[in-house]
N, C-alpha and C positions, 0 to 999 in steps of 0.2 A: 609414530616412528616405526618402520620397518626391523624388524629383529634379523634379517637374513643381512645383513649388511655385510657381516664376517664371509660368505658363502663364495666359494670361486664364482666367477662368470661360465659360464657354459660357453661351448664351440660356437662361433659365427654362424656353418652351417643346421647348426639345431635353433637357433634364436630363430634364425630365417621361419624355418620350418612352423618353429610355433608362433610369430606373426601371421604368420599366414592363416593359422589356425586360428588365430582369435581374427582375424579380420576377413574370413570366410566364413566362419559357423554361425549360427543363429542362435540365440537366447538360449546357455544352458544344454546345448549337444552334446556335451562334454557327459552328461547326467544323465538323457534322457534317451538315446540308445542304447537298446537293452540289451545286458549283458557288459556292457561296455564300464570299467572302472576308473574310478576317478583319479587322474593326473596330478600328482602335486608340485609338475614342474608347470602344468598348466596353470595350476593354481596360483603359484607361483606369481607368475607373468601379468594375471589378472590386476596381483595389486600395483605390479609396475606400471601398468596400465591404467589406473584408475579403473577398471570396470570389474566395480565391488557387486553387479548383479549374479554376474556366471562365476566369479569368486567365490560369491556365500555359499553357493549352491556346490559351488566344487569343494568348500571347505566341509562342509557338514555332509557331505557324502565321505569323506575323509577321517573324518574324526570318527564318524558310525563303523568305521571299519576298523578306526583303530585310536578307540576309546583315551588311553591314557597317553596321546599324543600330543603334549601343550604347542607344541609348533602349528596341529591344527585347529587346535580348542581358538588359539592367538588370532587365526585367519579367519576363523567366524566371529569372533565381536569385531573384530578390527571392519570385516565390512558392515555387520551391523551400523558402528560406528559415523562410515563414511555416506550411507546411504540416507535418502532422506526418505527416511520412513519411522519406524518406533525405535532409535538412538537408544532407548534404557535398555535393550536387550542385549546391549554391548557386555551389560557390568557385572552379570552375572558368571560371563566367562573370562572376563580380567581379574575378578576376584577369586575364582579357582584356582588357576595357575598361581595368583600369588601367596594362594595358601598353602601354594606344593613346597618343598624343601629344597634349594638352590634357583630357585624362581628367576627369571629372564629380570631384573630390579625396570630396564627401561619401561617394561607394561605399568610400570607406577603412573607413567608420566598419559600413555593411552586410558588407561582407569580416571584421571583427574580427566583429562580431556570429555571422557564422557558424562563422567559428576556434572562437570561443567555446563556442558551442554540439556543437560536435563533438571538445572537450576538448585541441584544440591551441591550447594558452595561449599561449607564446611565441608564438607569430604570431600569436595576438587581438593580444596587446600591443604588437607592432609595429604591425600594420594598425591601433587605437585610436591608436596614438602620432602615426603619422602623417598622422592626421585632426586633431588637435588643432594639429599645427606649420600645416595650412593655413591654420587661426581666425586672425581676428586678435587676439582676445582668448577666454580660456573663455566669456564673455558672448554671443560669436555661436555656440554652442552649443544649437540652440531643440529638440534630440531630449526628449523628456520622462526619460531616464535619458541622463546624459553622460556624451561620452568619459571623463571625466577620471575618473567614477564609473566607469563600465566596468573601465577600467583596476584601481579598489580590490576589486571584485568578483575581477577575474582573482588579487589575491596572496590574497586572501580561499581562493578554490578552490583555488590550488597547496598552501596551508597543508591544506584538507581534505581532499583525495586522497590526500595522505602519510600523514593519519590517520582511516580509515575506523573508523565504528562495528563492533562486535562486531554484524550482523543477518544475515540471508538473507532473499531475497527473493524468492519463487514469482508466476508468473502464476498467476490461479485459472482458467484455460479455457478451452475452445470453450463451456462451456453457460453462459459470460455476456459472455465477449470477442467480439466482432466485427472486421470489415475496417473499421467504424465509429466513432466514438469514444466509449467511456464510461470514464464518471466520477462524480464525487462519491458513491463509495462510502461507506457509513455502517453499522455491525451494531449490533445491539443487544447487551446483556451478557453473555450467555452465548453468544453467538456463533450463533449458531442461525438468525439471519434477518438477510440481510443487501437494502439498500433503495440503488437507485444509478439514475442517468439515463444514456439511449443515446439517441443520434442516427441511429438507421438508416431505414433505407427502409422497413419495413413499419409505423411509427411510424401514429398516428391521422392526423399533418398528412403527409400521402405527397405531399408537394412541395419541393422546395428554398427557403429565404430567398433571400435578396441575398448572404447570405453563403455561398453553396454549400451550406451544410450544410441536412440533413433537418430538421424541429423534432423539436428534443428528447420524451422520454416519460421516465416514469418506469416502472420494473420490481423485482423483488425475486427474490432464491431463498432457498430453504432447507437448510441445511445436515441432511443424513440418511442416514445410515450410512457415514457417515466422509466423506464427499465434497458440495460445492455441487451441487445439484439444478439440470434446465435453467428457465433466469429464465422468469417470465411477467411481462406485463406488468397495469398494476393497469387495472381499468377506466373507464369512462367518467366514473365519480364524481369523478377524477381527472385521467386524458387527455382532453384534448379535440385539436382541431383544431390549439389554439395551440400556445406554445411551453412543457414544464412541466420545472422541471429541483427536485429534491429537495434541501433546503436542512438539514435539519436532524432527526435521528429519535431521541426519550427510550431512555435506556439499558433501558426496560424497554419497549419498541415503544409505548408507548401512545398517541404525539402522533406527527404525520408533519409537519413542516411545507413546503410546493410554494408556490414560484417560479412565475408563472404572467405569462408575456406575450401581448400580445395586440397584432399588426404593426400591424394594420386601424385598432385604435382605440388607437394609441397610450396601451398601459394599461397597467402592470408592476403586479401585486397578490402581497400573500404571506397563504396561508393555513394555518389550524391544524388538520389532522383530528383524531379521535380514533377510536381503533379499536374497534368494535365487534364482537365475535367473533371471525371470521375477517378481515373486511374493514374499510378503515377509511371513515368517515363525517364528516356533520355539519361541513361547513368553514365557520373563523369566520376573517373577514378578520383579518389582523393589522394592528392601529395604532399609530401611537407618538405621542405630543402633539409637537405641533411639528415634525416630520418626514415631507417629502417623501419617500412610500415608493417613490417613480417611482426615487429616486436613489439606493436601497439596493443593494451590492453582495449582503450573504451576512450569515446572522442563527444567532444560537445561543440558544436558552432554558437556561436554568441549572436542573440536576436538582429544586432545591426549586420550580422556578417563581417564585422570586419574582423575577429578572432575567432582563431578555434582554439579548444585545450583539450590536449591529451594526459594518456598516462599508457608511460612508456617507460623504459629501464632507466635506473637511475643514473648521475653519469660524475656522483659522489665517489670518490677512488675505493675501491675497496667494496664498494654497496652492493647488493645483488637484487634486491625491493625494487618497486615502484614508484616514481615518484609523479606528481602531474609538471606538466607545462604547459606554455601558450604561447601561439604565433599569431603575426598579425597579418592581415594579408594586403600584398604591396600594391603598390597603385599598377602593377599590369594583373591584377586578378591571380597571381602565385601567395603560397604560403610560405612564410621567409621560417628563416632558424625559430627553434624553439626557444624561451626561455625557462629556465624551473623557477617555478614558487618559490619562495623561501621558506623556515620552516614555521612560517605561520598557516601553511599546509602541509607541506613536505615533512614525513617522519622519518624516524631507521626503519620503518615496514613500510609497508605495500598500502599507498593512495592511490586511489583510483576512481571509475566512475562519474565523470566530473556532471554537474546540471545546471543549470543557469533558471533561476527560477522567473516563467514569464513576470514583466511589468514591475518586475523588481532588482531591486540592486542585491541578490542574494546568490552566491554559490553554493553547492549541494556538491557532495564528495563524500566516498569512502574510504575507511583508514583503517589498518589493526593498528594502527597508533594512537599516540593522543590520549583522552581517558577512555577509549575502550573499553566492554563489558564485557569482549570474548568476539573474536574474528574479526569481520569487519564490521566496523558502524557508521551508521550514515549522519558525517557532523555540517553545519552550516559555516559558512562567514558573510559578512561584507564585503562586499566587490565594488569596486569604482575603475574609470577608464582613465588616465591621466596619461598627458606627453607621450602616446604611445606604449604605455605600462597599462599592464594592470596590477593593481594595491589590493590587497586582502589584509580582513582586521575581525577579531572576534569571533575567534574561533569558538565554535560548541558544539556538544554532541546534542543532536535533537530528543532524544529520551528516551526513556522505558514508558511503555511498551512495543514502539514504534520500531527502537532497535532490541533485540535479546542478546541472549548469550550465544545465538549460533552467527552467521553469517548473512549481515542483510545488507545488499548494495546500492541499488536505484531507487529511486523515489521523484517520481512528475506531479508537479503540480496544477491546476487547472488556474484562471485568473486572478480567482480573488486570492487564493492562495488559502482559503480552509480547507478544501478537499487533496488528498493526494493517493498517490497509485504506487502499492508497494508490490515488490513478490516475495514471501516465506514461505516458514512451513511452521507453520499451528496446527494446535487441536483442533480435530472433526473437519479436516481438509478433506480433500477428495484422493489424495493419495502421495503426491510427492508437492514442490514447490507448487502455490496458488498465488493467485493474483487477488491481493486486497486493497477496498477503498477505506481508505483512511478519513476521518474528520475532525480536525481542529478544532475543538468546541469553543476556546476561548478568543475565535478569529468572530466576529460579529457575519452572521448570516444576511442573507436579505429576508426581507420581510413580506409577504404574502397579505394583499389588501383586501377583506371578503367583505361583500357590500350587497343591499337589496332593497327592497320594498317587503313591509308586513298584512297581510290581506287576510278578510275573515273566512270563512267554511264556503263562502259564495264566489269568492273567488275575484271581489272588490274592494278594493282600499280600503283597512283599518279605522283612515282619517272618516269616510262616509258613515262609518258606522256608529263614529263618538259625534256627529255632527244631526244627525238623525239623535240619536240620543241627549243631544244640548239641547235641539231644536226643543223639543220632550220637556227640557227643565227651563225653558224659559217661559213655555206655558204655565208652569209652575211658578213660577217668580213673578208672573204679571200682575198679583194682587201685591207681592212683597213691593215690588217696584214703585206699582202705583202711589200706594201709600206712602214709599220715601221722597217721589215727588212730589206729593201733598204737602210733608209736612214742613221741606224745605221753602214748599212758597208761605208755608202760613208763620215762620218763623223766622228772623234774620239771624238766629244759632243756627250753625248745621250739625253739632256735635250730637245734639238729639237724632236728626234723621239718620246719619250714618250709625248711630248705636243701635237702629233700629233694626238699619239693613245688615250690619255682623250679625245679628242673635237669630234674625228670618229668615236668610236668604240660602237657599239650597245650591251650594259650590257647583260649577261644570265639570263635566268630566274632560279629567285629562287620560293623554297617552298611556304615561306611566308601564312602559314598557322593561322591563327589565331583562339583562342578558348578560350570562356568563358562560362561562368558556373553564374548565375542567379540563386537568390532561386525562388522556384515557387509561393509563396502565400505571397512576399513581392516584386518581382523582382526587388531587391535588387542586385547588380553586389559584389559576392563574391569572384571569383580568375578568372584570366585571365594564359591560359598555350600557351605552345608552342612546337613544333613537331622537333622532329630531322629530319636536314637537310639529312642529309646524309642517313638514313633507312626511313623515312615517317613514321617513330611510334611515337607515340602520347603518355604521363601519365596525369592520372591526379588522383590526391589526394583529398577526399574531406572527412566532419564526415558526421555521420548522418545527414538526410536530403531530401526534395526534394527540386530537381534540375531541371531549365533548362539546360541543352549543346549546346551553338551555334556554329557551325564549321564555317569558314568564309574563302575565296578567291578569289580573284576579277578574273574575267570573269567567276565563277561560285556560281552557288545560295546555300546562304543561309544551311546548314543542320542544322535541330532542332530534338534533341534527348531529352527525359523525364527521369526522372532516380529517383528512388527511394532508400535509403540506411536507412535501417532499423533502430531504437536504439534498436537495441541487438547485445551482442557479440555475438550471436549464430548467423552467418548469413556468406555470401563468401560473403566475404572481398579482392578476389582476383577476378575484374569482366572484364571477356574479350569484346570489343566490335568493330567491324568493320564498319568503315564510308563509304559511298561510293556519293563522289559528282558527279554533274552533271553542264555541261557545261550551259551557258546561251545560 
């Protein structure tokens, strides 16, 4: 919460003046011409602005100059705070100020915020606690999320850190992470192309907003031969100059939908490509009857096409939140009124984000409602289409660690639905918001079939070589043999000659191949297999994983084979491999 609230407005003509200024200057000009002292109307402006980069930078040239200033001590954690970078450096400048004597009490409530966020609950809950004892009623409470909410967030999150989801969570990168931030990653079904927006400097719009950041672009990679290929970005057809951030992409790539803002002309529009060959085309503005597209946060088209759902302002009396809706679209190809969710979505905060998970009856949305753990979290339900409605039923937040206590909103799923595509910001990132693949472990993977033939030093069938070797013992056996057809002719018992031939007869040799399979970074003994007698071929079934493969024979060594088996279904699943042992 901003502490300058009480502070008159300044002249029209000077506001003018310093928009201009933050939306002409480049990263931190304010600082970086020398001689030049730091503005603290600029400063100011910055956080009005959201653009907490040339803020920090303006506040801590502020504060250096005049040390015992909690007004600017305030303006550096606060953009610590807001930036997605090292968040814990917030706290040690909220905790000064509030150890001064008449201290600003609202920073209680920024101190929890950053507790918060850096997963020291009991001290969010104390520093919320006692922001709330300075109110004099929850009513003087005007943060748009309140302490008293803060507070049911923080048991919400201790409940979920104790029980984290069964997932893992990989960055995918240097060839689509940046020191930048990206986000709203989306793949299509088989996993194979995945479509997301970045905020970097080489972007079409290579200038800063007001809000420090670059404008957005859209880019995409392709997944090919087992790893994300490096992003490019789509071209002009798409990127322009403004701001374009990717909203929404069909489970079979065919429809791209782009967010498209425009500062100049105060425009926000959402368009529908469609992909022709390799590149996609043809954008047809999206409309909805009755609906202010200006005020759409994030839109989903539903697989059949025949709904979409937004989230757009709520139109509860009194609400000023988010809430989603859905229209259906009529038999001339328009998109009729919205209808809202009821509140087995719809909270008193901000839904948003809606997903429609391919090949499933499942919605994806985010909420600071609901059990929340701190901002937004990304919760599921059930969807069904009925009579022109759609019915939602079981609502849930999908988990920790998937969701945190900062701010996590989209998440795409690929077909089977183990794998998904989030954006945050975690540890050992590459510097602001990263794009992470997510995996389900308790979702059944597919299963990779490795199969072959076993062959000796020579580089011929196993089987010739036990067959050459029988041949061997059946010269051996010719006296044992002879003998036991003797003595059955000379006898009408056979129990004698058969007792003959157990105690004489020198056994053939079998296969007797043995093979097991070891994980590699536990060696761990996960399945033991066994080879047909009669072909010398060998299967073996394993999920994803590394693997050791030990082949095993006694009078020969040892074979150790390494084997890797991707988590993706995009991968051969059908892996031929030929063994070839060697005598001792």
């Amino acid at each position: 919460m901003s502490i300058f609230n009480n502070k008159k407005d300044l002249n029209t003509k000077y506001i003018l003046v310093i928009l201009l200024l933050i939306s002409t200057y480049s990263s931190y000009t304010q600082t970086l011409i020398k001689g030049q002292k730091p503005d603290h109307i600029f400063a100011k402006y910055c956080i009005k602005f959201h653009n907490y980069y040339d803020g920090l930078h303006e506040y801590e040239a502020l504060l250096k100059l005049h040390p015992e200033n909690d007004l600017y001590r305030w303006g550096v954690g606060y953009c610590h705070l807001h930036l997605n970078k090292e968040k814990s450096k917030a706290i040690p400048y909220f905790r000064e100020i509030l150890s001064h004597n008449n201290a600003n009490k609202k920073v209680w409530y920024d101190l929890g915020q950053a507790y918060l966020v850096t997963n020291m609950l009991d001290s969010a809950e104390i520093a919320f606690r006692k922001y709330t004892f300075s109110l004099k009623s929850y009513d003087d409470d005007k943060h748009d999320v309140s302490a008293k909410r803060m507070i049911e967030m923080i048991e919400n999150a201790r409940i979920a850190l104790k029980n984290p989801i069964n997932v893992s969570i990989t960055n995918v990168g240097k060839y689509i992470n940046t020191e930048f931030p990206e986000f709203n990653p989306y793949v299509n079904s088989n996993e194979k192309l995945m479509v997301y927006s970045s905020q970097n400097m080489r972007n079409s719009g290579r200038f800063r907003h007001d809000d420090g950041y670059y404008a957005s672009d859209i880019y995409y990679s392709l997944f090919k031969f087992g790893k994300w290929k490096k992003k490019k970005r789509f071209s002009s057809i798409i990127n322009t100059s403004n701001i374009e951030i990717d909203n929404y992409l069909s489970y079979n790539a065919s429809n791209l939908a782009v967010y498209r803002v425009n500062l100049l002309a105060k425009k926000k529009q959402y368009f529908l490509y469609t992909k022709r060959g390799k590149s996609y085309r043809n954008p047809k503005e999206i409309l909805i009857e009755g609906e202010d597209m200006f005020y759409i946060k994030s839109l989903m088209i539903s697989p059949d096409n025949k709904y979409i759902i937004i989230s757009a302002p709520t139109k509860r009396k009194g609400g000023k939140d988010l809430d989603l809706f859905y229209s259906k679209r009529s038999p001339e190809g328009f998109w009729m009124p919205p209808v809202a969710f009821d509140s087995t979505v719809n909270t008193n905060y901000d839904d948003a984000h809606p997903y429609i998970e391919p090949q499933s009856n499942h919605l994806y949305f985010a909420s600071k409602g609901h059990n929340s753990i701190g901002g937004y979290d990304i919760f599921e339900c059930d969807l069904s289409f009925e009579n022109d409605t759609i019915e939602v039923s079981n609502t849930k937040n999908i988990g920790y660690p998937v969701n945190t206590t900062m701010d996590n909103t989209t998440i795409s799923f690929n077909q089977s639905g183990r794998y998904a595509y989030i954006s945050a910001l975690r540890p050992n990132g590459f510097g602001d918001l990263d794009i992470y693949r997510v995996v389900f472990e308790d979702k059944q993977p597919l299963y990779s079939y490795i199969h072959g033939n076993i062959f000796d030093k020579d580089s011929t069938d196993i089987l010739v070589y036990l067959k050459k070797v029988n041949e061997h013992i059946d010269t051996l056996n010719f006296p044992i043999n002879h003998e036991f057809k003797r003595i059955l002719k000379k006898t009408k018992d056979s129990v004698k000659a058969y007792q003959y031939l157990s105690k004489n007869k020198i056994p053939y040799e079998k296969l007797d191949m043995s093979i097991t399979a070891y994980d590699e970074k536990t060696n761990e003994k996960v399945g033991k297999f066994i080879t047909q007698e009669k072909t010398g071929r060998y299967v073996i079934i394993l999920p994803p994983g590394d693997y050791k493969l030990v082949f095993s024979r006694k009078d020969f060594e040892d074979r150790y084979e390494h084997i890797k088996i991707q988590d993706f279904d995009v991968r051969n699943q059908d892996i031929e491999m030929q063994i070839i042992m060697r005598q001792k």
